[in-house]
C-alpha positions in Angstrom: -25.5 72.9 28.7 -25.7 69.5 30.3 -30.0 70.1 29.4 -29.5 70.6 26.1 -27.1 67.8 25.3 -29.1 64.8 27.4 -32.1 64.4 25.0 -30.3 63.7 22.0 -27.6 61.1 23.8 -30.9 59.7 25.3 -32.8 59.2 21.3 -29.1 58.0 20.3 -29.5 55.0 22.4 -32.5 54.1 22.0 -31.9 53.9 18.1 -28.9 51.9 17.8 -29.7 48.9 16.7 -26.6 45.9 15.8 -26.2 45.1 12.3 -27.0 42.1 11.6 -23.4 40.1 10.3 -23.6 38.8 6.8 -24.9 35.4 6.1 -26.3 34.5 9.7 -28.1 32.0 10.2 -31.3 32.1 11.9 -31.0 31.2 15.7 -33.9 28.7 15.3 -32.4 25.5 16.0 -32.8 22.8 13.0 -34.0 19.5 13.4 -31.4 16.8 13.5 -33.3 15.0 10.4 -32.7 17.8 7.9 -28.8 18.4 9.2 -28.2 14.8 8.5 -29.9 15.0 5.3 -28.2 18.0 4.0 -24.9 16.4 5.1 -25.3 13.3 3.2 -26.3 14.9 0.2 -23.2 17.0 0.2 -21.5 14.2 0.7 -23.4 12.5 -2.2 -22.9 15.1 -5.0 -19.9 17.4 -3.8 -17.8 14.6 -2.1 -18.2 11.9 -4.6 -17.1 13.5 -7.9 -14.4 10.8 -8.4 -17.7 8.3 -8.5 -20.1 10.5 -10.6 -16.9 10.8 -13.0 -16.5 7.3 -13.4 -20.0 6.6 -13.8 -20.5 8.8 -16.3 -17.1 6.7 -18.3 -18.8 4.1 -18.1 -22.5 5.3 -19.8 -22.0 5.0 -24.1 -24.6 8.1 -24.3 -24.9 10.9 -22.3 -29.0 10.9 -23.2 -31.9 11.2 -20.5 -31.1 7.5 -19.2 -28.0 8.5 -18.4 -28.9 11.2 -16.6 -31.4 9.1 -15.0 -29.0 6.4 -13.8 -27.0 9.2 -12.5 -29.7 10.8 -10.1 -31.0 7.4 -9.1 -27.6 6.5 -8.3 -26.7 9.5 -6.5 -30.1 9.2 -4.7 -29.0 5.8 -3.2 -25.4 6.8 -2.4 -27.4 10.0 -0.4 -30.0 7.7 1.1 -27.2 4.9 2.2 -24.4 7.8 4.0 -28.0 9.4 6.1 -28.8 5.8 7.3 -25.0 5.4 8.6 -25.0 8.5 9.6 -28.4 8.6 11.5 -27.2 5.6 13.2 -23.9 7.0 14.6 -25.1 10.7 15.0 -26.9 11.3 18.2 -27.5 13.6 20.4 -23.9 15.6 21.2 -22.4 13.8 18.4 -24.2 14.9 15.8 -21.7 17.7 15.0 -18.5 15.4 15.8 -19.9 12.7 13.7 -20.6 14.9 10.6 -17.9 16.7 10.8 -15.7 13.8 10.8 -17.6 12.4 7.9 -17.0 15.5 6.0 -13.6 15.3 6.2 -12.9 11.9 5.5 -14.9 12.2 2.3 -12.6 15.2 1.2 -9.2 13.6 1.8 -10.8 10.5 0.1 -11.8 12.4 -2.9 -8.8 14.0 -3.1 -6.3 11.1 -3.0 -8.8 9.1 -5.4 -8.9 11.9 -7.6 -5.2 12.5 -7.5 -4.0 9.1 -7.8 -6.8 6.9 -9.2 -6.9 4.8 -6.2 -9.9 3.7 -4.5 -10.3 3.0 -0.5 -10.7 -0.3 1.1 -9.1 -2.2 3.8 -5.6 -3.1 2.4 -5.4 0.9 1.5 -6.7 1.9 5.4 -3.8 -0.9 6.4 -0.9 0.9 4.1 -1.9 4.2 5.6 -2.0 3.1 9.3 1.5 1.3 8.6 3.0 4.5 6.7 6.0 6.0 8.2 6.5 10.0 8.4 8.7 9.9 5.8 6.2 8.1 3.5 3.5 10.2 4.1 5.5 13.7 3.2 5.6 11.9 0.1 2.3 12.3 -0.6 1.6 15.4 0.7 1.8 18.8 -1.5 -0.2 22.3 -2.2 -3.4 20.5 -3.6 -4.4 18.7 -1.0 -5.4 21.4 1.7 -7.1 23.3 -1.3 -8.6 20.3 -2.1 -9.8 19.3 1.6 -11.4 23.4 2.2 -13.0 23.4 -1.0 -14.7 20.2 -0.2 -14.8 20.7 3.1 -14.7 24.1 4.0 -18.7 25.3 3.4 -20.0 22.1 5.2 -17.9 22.4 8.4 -18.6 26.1 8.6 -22.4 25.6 8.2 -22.4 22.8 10.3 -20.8 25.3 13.0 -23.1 28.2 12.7 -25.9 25.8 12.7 -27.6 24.9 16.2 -29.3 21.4 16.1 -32.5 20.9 17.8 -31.9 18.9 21.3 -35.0 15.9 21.5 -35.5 13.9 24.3 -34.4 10.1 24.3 -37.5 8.9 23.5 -38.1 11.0 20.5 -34.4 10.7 19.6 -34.7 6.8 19.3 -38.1 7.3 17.4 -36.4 9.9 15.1 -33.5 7.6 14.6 -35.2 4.7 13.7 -37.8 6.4 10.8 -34.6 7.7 9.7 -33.0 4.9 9.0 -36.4 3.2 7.5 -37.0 6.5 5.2 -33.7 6.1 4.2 -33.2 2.4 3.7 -36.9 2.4 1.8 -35.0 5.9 -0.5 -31.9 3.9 -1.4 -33.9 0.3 -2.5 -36.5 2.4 -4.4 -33.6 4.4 -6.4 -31.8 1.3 -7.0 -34.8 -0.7 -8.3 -35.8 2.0 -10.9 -32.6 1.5 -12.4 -31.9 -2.0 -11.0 -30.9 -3.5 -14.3 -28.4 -0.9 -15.2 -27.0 -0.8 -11.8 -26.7 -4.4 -11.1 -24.6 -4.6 -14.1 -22.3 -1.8 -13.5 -22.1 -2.9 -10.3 -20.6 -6.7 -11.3 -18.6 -5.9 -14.3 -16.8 -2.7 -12.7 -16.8 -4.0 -9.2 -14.1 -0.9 -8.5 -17.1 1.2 -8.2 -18.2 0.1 -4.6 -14.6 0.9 -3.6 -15.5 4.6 -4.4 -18.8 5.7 -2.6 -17.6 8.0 0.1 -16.8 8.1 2.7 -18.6 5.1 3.3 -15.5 3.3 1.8 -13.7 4.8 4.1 -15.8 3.8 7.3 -16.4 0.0 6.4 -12.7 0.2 5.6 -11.5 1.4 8.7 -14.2 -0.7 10.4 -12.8 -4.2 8.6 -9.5 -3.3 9.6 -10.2 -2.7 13.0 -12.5 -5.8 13.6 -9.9 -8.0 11.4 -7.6 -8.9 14.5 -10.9 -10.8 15.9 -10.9 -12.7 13.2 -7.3 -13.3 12.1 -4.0 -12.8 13.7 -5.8 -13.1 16.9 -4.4 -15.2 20.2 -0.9 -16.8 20.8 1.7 -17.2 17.6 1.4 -20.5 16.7 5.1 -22.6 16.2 6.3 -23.4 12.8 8.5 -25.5 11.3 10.0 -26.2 15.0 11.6 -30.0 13.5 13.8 -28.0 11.0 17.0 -29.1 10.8 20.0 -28.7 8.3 20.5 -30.9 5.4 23.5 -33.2 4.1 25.4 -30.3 2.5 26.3 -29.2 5.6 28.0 -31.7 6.8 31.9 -31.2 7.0 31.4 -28.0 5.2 34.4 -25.8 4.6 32.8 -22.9 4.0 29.4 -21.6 5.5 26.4 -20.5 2.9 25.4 -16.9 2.5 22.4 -16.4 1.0 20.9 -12.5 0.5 17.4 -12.0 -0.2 16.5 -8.3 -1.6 13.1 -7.6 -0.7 12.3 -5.2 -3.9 9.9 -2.2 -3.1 7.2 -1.2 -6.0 9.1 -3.0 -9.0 7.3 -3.8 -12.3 8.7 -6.4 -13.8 7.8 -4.7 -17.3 10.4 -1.9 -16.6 13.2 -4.3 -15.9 15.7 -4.2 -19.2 17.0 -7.5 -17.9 13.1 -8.6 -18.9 13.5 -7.5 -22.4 11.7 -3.8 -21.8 13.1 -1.2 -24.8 14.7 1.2 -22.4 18.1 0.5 -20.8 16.8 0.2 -17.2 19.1 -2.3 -16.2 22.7 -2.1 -18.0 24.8 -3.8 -15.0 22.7 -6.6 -14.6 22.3 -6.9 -18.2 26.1 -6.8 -18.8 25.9 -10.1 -16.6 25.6 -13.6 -18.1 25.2 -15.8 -14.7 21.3 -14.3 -14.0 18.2 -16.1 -13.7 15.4 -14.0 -14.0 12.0 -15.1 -14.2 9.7 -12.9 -16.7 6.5 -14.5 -15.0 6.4 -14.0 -11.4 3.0 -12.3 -9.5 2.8 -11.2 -6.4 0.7 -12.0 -3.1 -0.8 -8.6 -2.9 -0.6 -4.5 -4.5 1.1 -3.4 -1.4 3.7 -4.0 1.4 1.5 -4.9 4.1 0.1 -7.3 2.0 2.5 -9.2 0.2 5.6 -8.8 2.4 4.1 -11.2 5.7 2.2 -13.5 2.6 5.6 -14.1 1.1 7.5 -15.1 3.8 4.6 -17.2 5.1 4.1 -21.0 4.0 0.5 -20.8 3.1 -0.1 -19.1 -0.2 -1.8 -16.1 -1.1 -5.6 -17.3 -1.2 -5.1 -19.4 2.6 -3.5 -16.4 3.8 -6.0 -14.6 3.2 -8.6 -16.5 4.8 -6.2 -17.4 7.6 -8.2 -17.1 11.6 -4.3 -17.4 13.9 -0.8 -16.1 13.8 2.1 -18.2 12.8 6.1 -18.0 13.0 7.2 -17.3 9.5 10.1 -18.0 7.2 13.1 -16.1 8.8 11.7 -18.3 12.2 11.9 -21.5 10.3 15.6 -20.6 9.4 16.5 -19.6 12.6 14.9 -23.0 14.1 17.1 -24.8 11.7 20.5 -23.3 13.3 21.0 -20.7 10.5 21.8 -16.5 11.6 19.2 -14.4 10.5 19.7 -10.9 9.9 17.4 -8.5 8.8 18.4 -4.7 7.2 15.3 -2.2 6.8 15.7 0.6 4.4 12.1 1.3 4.2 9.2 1.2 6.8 9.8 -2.1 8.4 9.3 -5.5 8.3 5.5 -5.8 8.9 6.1 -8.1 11.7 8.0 -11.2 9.9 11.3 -10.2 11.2 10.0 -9.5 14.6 12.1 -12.6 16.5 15.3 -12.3 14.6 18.6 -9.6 14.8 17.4 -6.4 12.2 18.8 -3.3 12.3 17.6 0.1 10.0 19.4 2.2 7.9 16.6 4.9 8.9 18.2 5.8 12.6 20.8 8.2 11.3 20.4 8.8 7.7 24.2 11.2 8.4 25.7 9.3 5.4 26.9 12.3 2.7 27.3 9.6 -0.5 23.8 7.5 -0.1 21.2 9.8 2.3 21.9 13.2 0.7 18.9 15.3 2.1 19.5 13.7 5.8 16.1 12.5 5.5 16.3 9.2 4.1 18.6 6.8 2.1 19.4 4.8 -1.1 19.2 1.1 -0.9 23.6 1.5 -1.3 23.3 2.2 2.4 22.6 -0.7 3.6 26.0 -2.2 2.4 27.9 0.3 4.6 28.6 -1.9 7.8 26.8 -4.9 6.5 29.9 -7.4 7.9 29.7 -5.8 10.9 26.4 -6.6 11.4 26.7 -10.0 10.2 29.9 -10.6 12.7 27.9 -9.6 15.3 25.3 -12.4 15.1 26.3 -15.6 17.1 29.4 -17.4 15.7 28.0 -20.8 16.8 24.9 -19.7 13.8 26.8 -17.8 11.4 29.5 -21.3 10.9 26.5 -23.1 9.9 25.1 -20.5 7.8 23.6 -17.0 7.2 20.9 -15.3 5.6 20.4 -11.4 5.3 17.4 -9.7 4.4 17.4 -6.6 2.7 14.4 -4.3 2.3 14.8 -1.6 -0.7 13.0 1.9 -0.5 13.4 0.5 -4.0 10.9 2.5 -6.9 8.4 3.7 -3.7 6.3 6.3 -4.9 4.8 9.6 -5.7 8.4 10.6 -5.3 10.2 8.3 -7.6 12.8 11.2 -8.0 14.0 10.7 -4.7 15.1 7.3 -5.6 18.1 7.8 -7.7 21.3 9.8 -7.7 21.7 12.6 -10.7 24.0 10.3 -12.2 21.3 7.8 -12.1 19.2 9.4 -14.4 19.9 8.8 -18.2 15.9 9.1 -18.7 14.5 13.0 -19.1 12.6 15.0 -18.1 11.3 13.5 -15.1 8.4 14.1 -13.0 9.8 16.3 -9.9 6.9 16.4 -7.7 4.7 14.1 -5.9 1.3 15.2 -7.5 2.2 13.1 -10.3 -0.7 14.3 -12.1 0.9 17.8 -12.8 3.4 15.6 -14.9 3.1 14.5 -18.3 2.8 10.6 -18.2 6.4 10.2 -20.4 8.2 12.3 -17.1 6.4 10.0 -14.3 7.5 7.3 -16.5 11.1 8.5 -16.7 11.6 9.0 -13.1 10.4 5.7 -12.2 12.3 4.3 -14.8 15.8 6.2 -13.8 15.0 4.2 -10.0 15.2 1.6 -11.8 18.6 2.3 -12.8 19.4 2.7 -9.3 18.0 -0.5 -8.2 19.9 -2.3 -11.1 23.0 -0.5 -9.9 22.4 -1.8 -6.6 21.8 -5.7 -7.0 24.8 -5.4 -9.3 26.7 -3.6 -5.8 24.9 -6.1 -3.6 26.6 -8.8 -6.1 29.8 -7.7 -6.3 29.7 -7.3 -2.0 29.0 -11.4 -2.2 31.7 -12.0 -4.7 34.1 -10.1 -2.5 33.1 -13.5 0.5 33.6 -15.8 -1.9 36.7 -16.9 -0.1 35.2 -17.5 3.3 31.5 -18.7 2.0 29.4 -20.1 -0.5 27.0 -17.5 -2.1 23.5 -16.9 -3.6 21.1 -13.4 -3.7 18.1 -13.6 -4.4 15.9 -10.0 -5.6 12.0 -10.3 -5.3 9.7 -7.1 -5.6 6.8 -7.2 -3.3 4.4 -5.5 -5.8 4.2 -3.7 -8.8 3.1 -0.4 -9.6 0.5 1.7 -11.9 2.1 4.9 -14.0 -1.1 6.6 -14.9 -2.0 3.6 -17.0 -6.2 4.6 -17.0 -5.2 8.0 -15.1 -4.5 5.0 -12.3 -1.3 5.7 -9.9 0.5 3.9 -6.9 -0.7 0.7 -6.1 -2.5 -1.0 -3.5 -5.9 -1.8 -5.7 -7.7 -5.0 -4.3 -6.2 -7.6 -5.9 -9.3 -9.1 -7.7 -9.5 -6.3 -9.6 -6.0 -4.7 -9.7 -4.3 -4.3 -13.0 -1.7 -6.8 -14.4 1.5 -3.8 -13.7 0.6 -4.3 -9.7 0.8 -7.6 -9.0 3.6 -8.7 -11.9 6.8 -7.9 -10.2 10.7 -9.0 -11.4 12.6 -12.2 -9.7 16.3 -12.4 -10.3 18.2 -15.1 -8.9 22.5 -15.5 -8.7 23.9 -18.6 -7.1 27.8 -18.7 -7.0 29.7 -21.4 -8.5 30.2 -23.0 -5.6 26.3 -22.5 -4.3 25.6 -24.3 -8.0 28.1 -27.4 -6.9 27.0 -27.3 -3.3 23.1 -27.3 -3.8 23.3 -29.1 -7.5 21.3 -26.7 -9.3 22.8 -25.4 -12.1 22.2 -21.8 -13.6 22.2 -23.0 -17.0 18.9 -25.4 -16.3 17.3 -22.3 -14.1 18.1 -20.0 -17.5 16.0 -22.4 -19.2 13.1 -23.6 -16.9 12.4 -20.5 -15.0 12.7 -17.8 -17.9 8.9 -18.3 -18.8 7.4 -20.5 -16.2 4.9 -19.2 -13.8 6.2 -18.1 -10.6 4.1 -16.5 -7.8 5.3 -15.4 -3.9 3.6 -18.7 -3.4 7.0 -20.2 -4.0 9.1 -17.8 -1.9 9.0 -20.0 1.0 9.8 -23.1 0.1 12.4 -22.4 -2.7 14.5 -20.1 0.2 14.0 -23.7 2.5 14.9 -26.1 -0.7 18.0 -24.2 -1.4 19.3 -23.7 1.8 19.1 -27.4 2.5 16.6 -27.3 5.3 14.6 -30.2 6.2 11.2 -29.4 7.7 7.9 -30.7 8.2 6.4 -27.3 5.8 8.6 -27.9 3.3 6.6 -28.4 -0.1 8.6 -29.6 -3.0 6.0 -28.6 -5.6 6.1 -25.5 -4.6 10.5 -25.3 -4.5 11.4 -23.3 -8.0 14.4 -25.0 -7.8 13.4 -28.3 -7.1 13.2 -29.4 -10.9 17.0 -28.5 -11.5 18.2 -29.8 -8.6 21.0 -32.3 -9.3 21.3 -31.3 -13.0 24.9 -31.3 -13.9 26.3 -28.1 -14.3 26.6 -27.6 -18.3 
C-alpha cells in the first residue's frame, strides 16, 4: 500500500507551483531616477488639481493653447518637485522622502480644495501654533478619503517597489544629471509658454502659493530658518522710561481700561457698521459707541496680527524686523500699571509672556458658558474676573489696571460652536466644519449668529465695567485681529498672504467706550471720536500708541501721529 501511494505524493510535489499574488511587481529593483520621476509626476497631475483647476479659471478658451499652457505648465511643476526631490532623496531615504512628499501634497490638496486657502509661511505658522481643540475643528470624514485617494496608490507602489542601491560615486553622478535634466525640463516648458506664464504668474501671484507640495516645503523651510533671521538673540528693552502722566496725580479713583482682543471679526458683518442684518442689537441699542467703519488689520491670522498689534513698529517694519522686543503690555507694566491677561482661545503668541494671564481653557466645568466640556464662550471669562484682578499687586492696581481679553470670538470652520441656541436668530446654519457641504447663505448665518454672541458679550463686558464705576474710571476697547472669507470666490478661513488677501480678511471692527469719567479724566470726548473716527482710516498700526495716549503714559515710543485719540484730546465734552 505504502508502494502504490508514494509515486503520486512524489509528482504532487514536484508540480506545485505558488500562484503568483495579484498585481506583483517584478522583483527587479528600479532605478532611483525613474521612482523619483514617477513620484513627481503624481505629484504634478494627481496632487495638484487645486492648481490645474485654477489655471484652467484663469484661461478665456479652452482651445489647443490652453491645453498647451496646461501641459507645459504641468511639465515644469513635474520637472521642479524631481529636482527637490532628487536633491533630498538619497540612498535609504528615498522611500522616507517620497513618502513624506506624498503625503504632504494630499493633506495640502485637500485643505486647499476644501477651504480655498493656499500654503505659505504665515499658514505653516497658524498650524504649528494650533491648539487641539482648533485642529478637531477642522477635521471631518473627507479628509482621510481625501488623503488615501491621493495618497493611497503612491505609498503602496512605493512600498512594493525595491529601488536599485548605487554606489556613492554613482549616486552623486546620478544626483547631479538629475537635477540638470530636470532644471534644463522646467526652463524649456516655461519658455514655450513664457509669455503666457509670466503673466499669470504676476497678475495672480496666488498661484505660486499652490504648487505642491513644494509650497509646503519652502514654507516649512522659511518658517524654520525665520528665527535666524528675526526674533533671534536676547529681548531687547522697550519703553523702559515710561512713567505715568499728570492725570494720575491725586487721583481718587484708579483707571480700568479692557482691551477685547476680537478673534476672526469682519467688520462688514457688524450691525453697529451699518450691515442689513441685526448682528449686533445690544450694542446698537447703545448711544455712547465709537466705532470705526475703517480699520485693517496687521495680518489674516493670529499669529500674525496679534504680536504686530501690540508691537510699536507697524505692520511693514515688523515684518522686516531682525531682534525681539518687549511689547505693549511690558511698556504698561514698566509704567507702574497691573497687567492682566485672560486667554479664551490659543494663547497669547508670546506678547503676554512677562505679565499675570490666566486661561479660561484649564477647566472648561462651567454648565452656562462651556456646554460640551470642551471649550468656552467668551462670557466665561467674566466669571472670576475681580478675583483675578484683586489678586494682582495692590501697590499696581491703585495706580491703574489694564485687562486683556482674548475671544474664541467668530473662529472658524465651526462657527456653530460659537453661540448659544438662543443666539441664533439667523437659519439655517451651516452645522459642520466642511463648510463646503453648506450652502453659502447657512455658513453665512452661523458666522453671522457668533456675531450675535460677540455683540452680546462686549454689551456683558460693558455692563461688568459700569458695575466699577464706583471704585474706578473706565474704558473697553474691542479690536478683531483679522477678518475672515465666507466662500466669497469658493475662498474660506483666512490666513491668505496679505498682499494678496481679499479686503473681508484684513478689514476688521474697532469699537471703543470711554466712561464719563474716562471722557473728563483723559479729555477726549465721545461725541468728537463719533465724528472723527467713524470714517477715518484706522489700522493695528495705531493700537499701540492710542492704548499709551489714553492711559496717560509718557514714553520714549510714544508716537502722537499714530494716537487715534490724539486729535480729540482736550475737546470739551459736548
Amino acid at each position: 500500500m505504502p508502494d502504490i501511494l508514494q509515486p503520486p505524493l512524489r509528482v504532487l510535489t514536484r508540480e506545485r507551483v505558488p500562484t503568483p499574488l495579484p498585481f506583483a511587481v517584478a522583483r527587479r529593483p528600479w532605478h532611483p531616477a525613474a521612482v523619483i520621476a514617477l513620484v513627481s509626476l503624481w505629484l504634478a497631475t494627481v496632487c495638484n488639481v487645486h492648481l490645474w483647476q485654477a489655471v484652467t479659471g484663469l484661461q478665456e478658451s479652452r482651445g489647443l493653447h490652453t491645453w498647451v499652457f496646461l501641459l507645459m505648465f504641468m511639465s515644469a511643476v513635474a520637472a521642479a518637485n524631481a529636482a527637490v526631490l532628487g536633491l533630498l532623496a538619497w540612498g535609504r531615504l528615498t522611500k522616507p522622502v517620497l513618502s513624506i512628499a506624498v503625503l504632504a501634497a494630499a493633506f495640502g490638496t485637500y485643505f486647499m480644495t476644501a477651504y480655498g486657502i493656499v500654503i505659505d509661511t504665515g499658514m505653516v505658522t497658524n498650524v504649528l501654533q494650533t491648539d487641539p481643540r482648533e485642529a478637531a475643528d477642522l477635521l471631518d470624514w473627507r479628509l482621510p478619503l481625501t488623503v488615501a485617494a491621493l495618497a493611497g496608490p503612491a505609498l503602496w507602489w512605493l512600498a512594493r517597489t525595491p529601488i536599485k542601491t548605487l554606489q556613492w560615486t554613482r549616486h552623486l553622478a546620478f544626483h547631479a544629471l538629475l537635477l540638470a535634466g530636470s532644471l534644463i525640463l522646467a526652463a524649456g516648458s516655461v519658455f514655450v509658454v513664457f509669455q503666457d506664464f509670466s503673466s499669470a504668474m504676476r497678475n495672480h501671484t496666488q498661484l505660486r502659493y499652490l504648487i505642491n507640495p513644494l509650497n509646503s516645503l519652502y514654507a516649512v523651510g522659511n518658517a524654520a530658518a525665520r528665527p535666524l533671521r528675526q526674533d533671534a538673540g536676547p529681548l531687547m528693552p522697550l519703553g523702559r522710561d515710561a512713567k505715568l502722566g499728570a492725570t494720575y496725580a491725586g487721583q481718587a479713583k484708579p483707571p480700568l481700561l479692557v482691551l477685547v482682543l476680537g478673534e476672526t471679526g469682519r467688520s462688514g458683518n457688524f450691525g453697529l457698521n451699518g450691515y442689513a442684518r441685526p448682528t449686533t442689537p445690544e450694542l446698537s441699542a447703545r448711544t455712547d459707541l465709537v466705532s470705526a467703519r475703517n480699520a485693517w488689520s496687521c495680518g489674516t491670522s493670529t499669529a500674525a496680527s496679534v504680536p504686530c498689534m501690540f508691537s510699536n513698529l507697524g505692520r511693514t517694519a515688523y515684518e522686516s524686523r531682525h531682534v525681539r522686543s518687549e511689547g505693549l503690555l511690558d511698556v504698561l507694566q514698566h509704567a507702574g500699571l497691573a497687567v492682566l491677561w485672560v486667554d479664551n482661545q490659543s494663547g497669547c503668541k508670546g506678547v503676554c509672556d512677562r505679565v499675570a494671564e490666566a486661561s479660561t481653557s484649564a477647566k472648561p466645568n462651567d454648565p452656562e458658558w462651556c456646554a460640551d466640556g470642551k471649550e468656552c464662550l467668551d462670557d466665561i471669562m467674566l466669571k472670576g474676573l475681580d478675583a483675578r484682578i484683586a489678586a494682582l499687586p495692590a501697590e499696581q492696581r491703585a495706580r491703574g489696571t489694564v485687562v486683556v481679553l482674548h475671544q474664541m470670538g467668530s473662529h472658524g470652520p465651526a462657527y456653530f460652536k460659537r453661540s448659544l441656541p438662543s443666539q441664533k436668530p439667523f437659519q439655517p446654519e451651516c452645522r459642520t466644519s466642511a463648510l463646503q457641504e453648506c450652502q453659502r447663505q447657512e455658513v453665512v448665518n452661523a458666522y453671522d449668529n457668533s456675531i450675535v454672541s460677540t455683540d452680546h458679550f462686549l454689551n456683558a463686558t460693558l455692563q461688568w465695567l459700569a458695575a466699577r464705576s464706583d471704585t474706578e474710571q473706565t474704558a473697553m476697547m474691542y479690536v478683531a485681529d483679522h477678518g475672515e472669507s465666507l466662500g466669497e470666490n469658493n475662498l474660506y478661513l483666512h490666513g491668505m498672504p496679505y498682499s494678496i488677501a481679499p479686503d473681508v480678511q484684513k478689514h476688521v471692527p474697532w469699537i471703543t467706550w470711554l466712561s464719563p469719567a474716562m471722557q473728563s479724566r483723559t479729555g477726549t470726548a465721545t461725541a468728537c471720536l463719533q465724528k472723527d473716527l467713524t470714517d477715518r482710516r484706522l489700522s493695528h498700526d495705531n493700537y499701540f500708541h492710542s492704548i499709551l495716549g489714553l492711559m496717560d503714559v509718557k514714553t520714549s515710543v510714544y508716537e502722537k501721529s499714530n494716537d487715534m485719540f490724539a486729535h480729540c484730546r482736550a475737546v470739551p465734552m459736548g
